[in-house]
N, C-alpha and C positions, 0 to 999 in steps of 0.2 A: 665455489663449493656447492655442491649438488643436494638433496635431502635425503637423508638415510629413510632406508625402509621402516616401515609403521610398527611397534609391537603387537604383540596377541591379542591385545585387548581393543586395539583400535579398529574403527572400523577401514575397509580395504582402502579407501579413498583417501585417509590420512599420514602423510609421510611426517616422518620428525625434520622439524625446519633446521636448514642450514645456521638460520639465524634466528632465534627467538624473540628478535627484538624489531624485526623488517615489519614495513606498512605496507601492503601489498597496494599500488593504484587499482588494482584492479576492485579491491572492496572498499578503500578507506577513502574517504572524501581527497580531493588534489589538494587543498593546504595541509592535509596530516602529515607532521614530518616531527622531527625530536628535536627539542634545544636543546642547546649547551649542555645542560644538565642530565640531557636524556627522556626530559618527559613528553609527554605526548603535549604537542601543539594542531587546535583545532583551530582554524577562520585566524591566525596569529596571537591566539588566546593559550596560556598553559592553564593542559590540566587539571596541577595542583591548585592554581587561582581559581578555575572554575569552581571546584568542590569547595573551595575555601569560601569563597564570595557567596554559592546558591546552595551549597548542602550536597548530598549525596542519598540515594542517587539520584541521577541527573540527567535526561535527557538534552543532548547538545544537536543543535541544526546550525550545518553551515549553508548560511543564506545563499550565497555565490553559486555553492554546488546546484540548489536547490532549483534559481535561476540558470542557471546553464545547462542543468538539464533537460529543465522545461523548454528554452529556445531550441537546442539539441530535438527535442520530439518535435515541436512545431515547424521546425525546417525542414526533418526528415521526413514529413508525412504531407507537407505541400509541396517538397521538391516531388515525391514518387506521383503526386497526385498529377500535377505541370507537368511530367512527360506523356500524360492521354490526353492534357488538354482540359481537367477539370481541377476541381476547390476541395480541397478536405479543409475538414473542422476539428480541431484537437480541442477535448476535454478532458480538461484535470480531474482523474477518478477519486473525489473528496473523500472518499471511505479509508483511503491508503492512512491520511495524516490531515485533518482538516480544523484549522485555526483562522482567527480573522485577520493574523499576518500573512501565512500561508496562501490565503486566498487572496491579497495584499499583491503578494510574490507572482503568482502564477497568472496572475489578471491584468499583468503591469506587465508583462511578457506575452500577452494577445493572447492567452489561452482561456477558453471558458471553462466552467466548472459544472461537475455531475454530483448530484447528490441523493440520498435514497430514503432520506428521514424529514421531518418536521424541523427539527434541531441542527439538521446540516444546513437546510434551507434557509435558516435563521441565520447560521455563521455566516455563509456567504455571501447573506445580504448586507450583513454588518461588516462585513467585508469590503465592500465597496463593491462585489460582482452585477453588471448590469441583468436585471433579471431573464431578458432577452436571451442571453448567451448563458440559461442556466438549465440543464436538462434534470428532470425529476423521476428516479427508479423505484422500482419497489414492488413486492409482488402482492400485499397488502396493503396500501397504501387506504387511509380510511378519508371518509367525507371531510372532515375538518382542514385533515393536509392540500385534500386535492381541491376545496375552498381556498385554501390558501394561493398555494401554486396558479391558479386560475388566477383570483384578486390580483395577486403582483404584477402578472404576467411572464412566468417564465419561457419560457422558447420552444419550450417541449417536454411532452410527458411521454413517459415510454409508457404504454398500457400492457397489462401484464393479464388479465383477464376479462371476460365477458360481464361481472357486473362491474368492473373499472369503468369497464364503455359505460353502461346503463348510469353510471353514476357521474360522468364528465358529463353525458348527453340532460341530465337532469338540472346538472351545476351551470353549465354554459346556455340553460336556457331561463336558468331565474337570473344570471347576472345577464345575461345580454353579450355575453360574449363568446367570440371564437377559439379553439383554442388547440395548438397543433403538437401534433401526438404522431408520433412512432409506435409499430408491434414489435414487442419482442418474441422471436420465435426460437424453438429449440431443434438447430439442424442435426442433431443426433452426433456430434464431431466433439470429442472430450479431446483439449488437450494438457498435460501437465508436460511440465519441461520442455525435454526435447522428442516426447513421445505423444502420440496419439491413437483414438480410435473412432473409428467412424459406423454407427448404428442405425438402423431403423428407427429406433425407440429410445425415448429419453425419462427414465423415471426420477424427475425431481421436481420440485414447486414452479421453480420459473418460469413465464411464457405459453406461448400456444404451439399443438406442435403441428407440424406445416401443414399437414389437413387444415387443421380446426383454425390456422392463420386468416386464409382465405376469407373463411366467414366472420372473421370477426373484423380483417377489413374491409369486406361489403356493409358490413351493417355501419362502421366510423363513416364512409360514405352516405350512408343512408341521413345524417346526424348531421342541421345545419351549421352547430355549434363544435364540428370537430373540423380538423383539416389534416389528410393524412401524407405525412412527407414522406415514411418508408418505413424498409425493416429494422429493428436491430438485432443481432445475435451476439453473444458472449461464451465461449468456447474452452475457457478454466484458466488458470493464473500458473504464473512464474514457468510462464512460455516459452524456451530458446530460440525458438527459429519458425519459420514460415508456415511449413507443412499441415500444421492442424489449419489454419488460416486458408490455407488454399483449399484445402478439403472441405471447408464449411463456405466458402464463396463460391464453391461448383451448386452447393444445394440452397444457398439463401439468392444467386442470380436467374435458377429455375426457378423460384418462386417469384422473383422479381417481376420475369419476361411474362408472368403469364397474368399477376395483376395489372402490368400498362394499359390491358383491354379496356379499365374501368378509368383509367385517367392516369396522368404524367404523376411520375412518382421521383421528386428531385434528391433522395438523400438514400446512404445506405450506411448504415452504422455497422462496423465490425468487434466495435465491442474494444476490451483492453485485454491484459493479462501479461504484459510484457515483463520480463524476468530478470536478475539481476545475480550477481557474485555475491553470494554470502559466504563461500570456502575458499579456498583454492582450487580445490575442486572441478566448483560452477564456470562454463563456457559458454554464456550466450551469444549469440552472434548478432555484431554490431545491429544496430536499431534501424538506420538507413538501410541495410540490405533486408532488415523482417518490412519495413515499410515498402520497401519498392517490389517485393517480394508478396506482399497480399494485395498493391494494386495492380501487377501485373495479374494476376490471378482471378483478380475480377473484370478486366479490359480483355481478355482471352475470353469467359464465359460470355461476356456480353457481344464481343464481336460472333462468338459461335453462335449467335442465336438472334443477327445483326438489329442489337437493341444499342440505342447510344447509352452511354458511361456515367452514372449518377455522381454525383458529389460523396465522396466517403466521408466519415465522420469516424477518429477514433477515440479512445480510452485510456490513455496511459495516467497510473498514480503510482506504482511502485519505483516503475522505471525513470519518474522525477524525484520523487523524496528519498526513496529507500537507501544509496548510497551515500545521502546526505546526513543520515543521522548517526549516530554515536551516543551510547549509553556507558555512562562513569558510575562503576559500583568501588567501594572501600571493600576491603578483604578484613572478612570478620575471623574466620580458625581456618585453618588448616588442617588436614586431617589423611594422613595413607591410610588405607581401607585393602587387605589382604583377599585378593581374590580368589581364590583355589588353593593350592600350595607352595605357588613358587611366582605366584603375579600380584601387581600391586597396581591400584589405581591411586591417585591421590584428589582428594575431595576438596574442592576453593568453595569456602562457604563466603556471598557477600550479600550486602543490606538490604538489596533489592529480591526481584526473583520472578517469579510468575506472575503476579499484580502489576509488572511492568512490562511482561515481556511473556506473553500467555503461547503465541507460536509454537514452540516447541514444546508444551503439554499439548495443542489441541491436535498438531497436526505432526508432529515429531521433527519440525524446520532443526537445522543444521545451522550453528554459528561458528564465528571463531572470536578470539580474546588474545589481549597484551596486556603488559602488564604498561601503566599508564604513567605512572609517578617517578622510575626511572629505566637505566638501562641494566643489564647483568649479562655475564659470562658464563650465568651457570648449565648446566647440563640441564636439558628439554627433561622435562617429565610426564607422561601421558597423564592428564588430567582432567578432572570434571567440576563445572563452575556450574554451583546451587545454589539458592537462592536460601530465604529465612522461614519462607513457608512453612508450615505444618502439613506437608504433603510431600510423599516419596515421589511423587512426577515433579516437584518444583525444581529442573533443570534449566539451565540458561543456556549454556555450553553443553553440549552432552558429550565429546572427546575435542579436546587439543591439548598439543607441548606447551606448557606453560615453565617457565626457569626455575629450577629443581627450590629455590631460593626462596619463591613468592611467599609472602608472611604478611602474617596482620597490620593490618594499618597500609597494606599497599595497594594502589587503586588501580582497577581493573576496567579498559575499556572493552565494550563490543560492538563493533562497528558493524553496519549495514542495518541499522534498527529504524531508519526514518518512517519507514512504513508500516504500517498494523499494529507497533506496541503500544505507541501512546494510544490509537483507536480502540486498542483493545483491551487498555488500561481498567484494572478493578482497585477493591479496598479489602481485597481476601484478606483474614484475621485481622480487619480492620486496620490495615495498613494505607495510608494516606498517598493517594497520588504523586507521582515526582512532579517538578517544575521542568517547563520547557524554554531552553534557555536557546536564542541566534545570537551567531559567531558571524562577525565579518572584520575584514580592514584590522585584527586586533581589538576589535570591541564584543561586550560580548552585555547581553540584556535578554530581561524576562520578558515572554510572551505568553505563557502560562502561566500563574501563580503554585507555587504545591499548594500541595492542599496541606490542612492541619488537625489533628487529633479533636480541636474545636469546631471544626468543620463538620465534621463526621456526626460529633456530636449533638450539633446546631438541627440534623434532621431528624434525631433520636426524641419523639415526642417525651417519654417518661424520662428523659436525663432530667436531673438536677441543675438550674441553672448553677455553673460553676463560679465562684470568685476568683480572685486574680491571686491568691494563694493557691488554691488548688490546683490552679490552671498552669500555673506556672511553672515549663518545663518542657510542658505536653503537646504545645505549642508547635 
């Protein structure tokens, strides 16, 4: 049975499901399937157990997925690299979803890890990440951090502007040490999805733009305390296919061929941004073919300009975690909302909302939802899933058929959240962080604690210290 066409209010992209209860593989982690009962099963975990055992809501990661995707990246970008004869380097873009399991996961599968903060640096040393295989971003990064990064010895700092340099060159000569750094430059190549645009000019904070590259890699040469391995470039996120990648490797291997004059330059970073299924909609194209697809693209420019073939290094974070998460909300009211004269939308309010899942306020991201707790036969209804917020953008869902039926107390998952919600997790109206719970084998344990109303509190210098009566509840 086929999906009926979308009502008025949906947008063109949305069809009414044949089945309101199907888990599409294409979004939902490969253990999501339905027991007996109908409910959703994550990592051989229900659920209702979930919500019942850690609360709601609930951030779920299935380890397996999490792991298999990162092997999945790391095969795909050394097999494309093995057909010209060189080495990629895959690094887990820690910004996506970065925990000291997580980094656990992804480090215990030969990936190294990127990070862009003081506080990332910290997880994924606690982590177990060898500092060596740890690359450091950031287009501010201040003295203390880039003290730090040096002290530990991480593997590479991407330098992001001219007093970066003057401030490594200061750092690595009161410690005594060496300390090897990438440029990041801006090849004027925006990609989003499965579109792109390629410019002269790039007006945003990142980087140096390919002029002004040049010099700021002569002068890293000038600095005995630096050692330069290459460029890097970053080209925009939730990427589908090759195309922007090839278009920013014509202009990051021009600049390549024309630094070698100053000395061998072994690495070339293409950056990440690789995209994933959050509708039915979304059609990325498999990962191996965007891999073998931006190093063929780079082994073309360099053979046209007969320079031999760098080592690439890529960036994937959404395209390991993202499929792998699942957020469990409780369904708080219900509510049809009369649109015009003759349309209805129906409104799912649940306990979470934008403090867990900011996306689709900042940038208008597109999800879908099921209903988690059991199964129904009811008739699809065009609906919108919001969060508790004090805010008319607090959208979770902004359109899907959910079962005419959905009502209070029933639990609502959205899958494909592994990436950017917990990162970009707040405590708007003072609302307490979720817990992040891993699914594997049928087990299912806390890797983040929630957070608690005492928590919140604990940083409020004028609170009252509370007693265990007061407290009691709020917990």
């Amino acid at each position: 049975m086929s999906a009926s066409p979308a009502a008025p209010l949906a947008p063109e992209w949305l069809s009414v499901p044949a089945d309101a209860n199907d888990l599409s593989v294409r979004i939902w982690p490969a253990s999501a399937r339905r027991d007996a009962d109908g409910a959703l099963e994550l990592g051989g975990v229900s659920a209702r157990e979930l919500v019942e055992t850690f609360g709601s809501p609930l951030y779920v990661v299935d380890e397996e997925e999490v792991r298999a995707h990162a092997r999945r990246a790391r095969d795909a970008f050394a097999a494309a690299a093995a057909t010209h004869g060189v080495k990629a380097r895959t690094y887990y873009a820690g910004k996506a979803f970065l925990s000291t399991e997580i980094v656990r996961w992804v480090t215990s599968e030969d990936l190294s890890v990127d990070v862009c903060s003081r506080g990332e640096l910290e997880v994924a040393l606690a982590g177990g990440a060898q500092p060596a295989r740890i690359g450091f971003h950031g287009n501010n990064k201040t003295v203390s951090e880039l003290e730090r990064a040096v002290e530990v010895g991480v593997g590479s700092i991407i330098v992001d502007s001219p007093i970066e340099i003057e401030r490594l060159a200061a750092i690595t000569e009161r410690l005594g040490a060496v300390q090897r750094v990438l440029v990041r430059v801006r090849t004027g190549v925006h990609a989003e999805t499965h579109a792109f645009l390629a410019t002269a000019h790039e007006d945003q904070k990142f980087g140096f733009s390919m002029t002004d590259a040049a010099t700021a890699v002569a002068r890293i040469r000038e600095v005995p305390g630096l050692d330069f391995l290459g460029l890097h470039a970053h080209i925009g996120s939730q990427i589908f296919d090759a195309s922007g990648f090839r278009a920013s490797a014509a202009r990051l291997v021009e600049l390549h061929a024309e630094l070698l004059a100053g000395g061998e330059i072994p690495l070339l970073n293409v950056g990440g941004g690789f995209g994933i299924a959050y509708t039915s909609h979304d059609d990325p194209r498999p990962l191996e073919e965007i891999a073998s697809g931006i190093v063929d693209a780079v082994a073309a420019e360099c053979a046209a300009r007969s320079i031999p073939i760098p080592d690439i290094a890529f960036e994937p974070g959404r395209v390991i975690v993202g499929q792998a998460g699942v957020t469990l909300y409780e369904v708080g009211t219900v509510k049809p909302v009369r649109v015009g004269d003759d349309l209805e939308r129906v409104y799912v309010s649940v306990d979470g909302g934008m403090s867990d899942n900011a996306r689709p306020a900042l940038y208008g991201a597109q999800y879908s939802a099921r209903i988690a707790s059991r199964t129904t036969a009811a008739v699809p209804a065009l609906s919108r899933v919001v969060g508790h917020h004090c805010e008319s953008g607090d959208i979770v869902v902004d359109a899907e058929y959910l079962p005419g039926d959905i009502a209070p107390g029933d639990l609502l998952a959205v899958p494909a959240t592994g990436a950017y919600c917990f990162s970009l997790a707040s405590t708007y109206n003072y609302t307490p962080r979720a817990a992040v719970v891993a699914v594997r084998d049928g087990e299912a344990r806390v890797i983040v604690r929630r957070e608690s109303v005492a928590d919140l509190l604990s940083r409020d210098v004028g609170a009252v210290v509370a007693t265990e009566t007061t407290t009691e509840g709020i917990a």
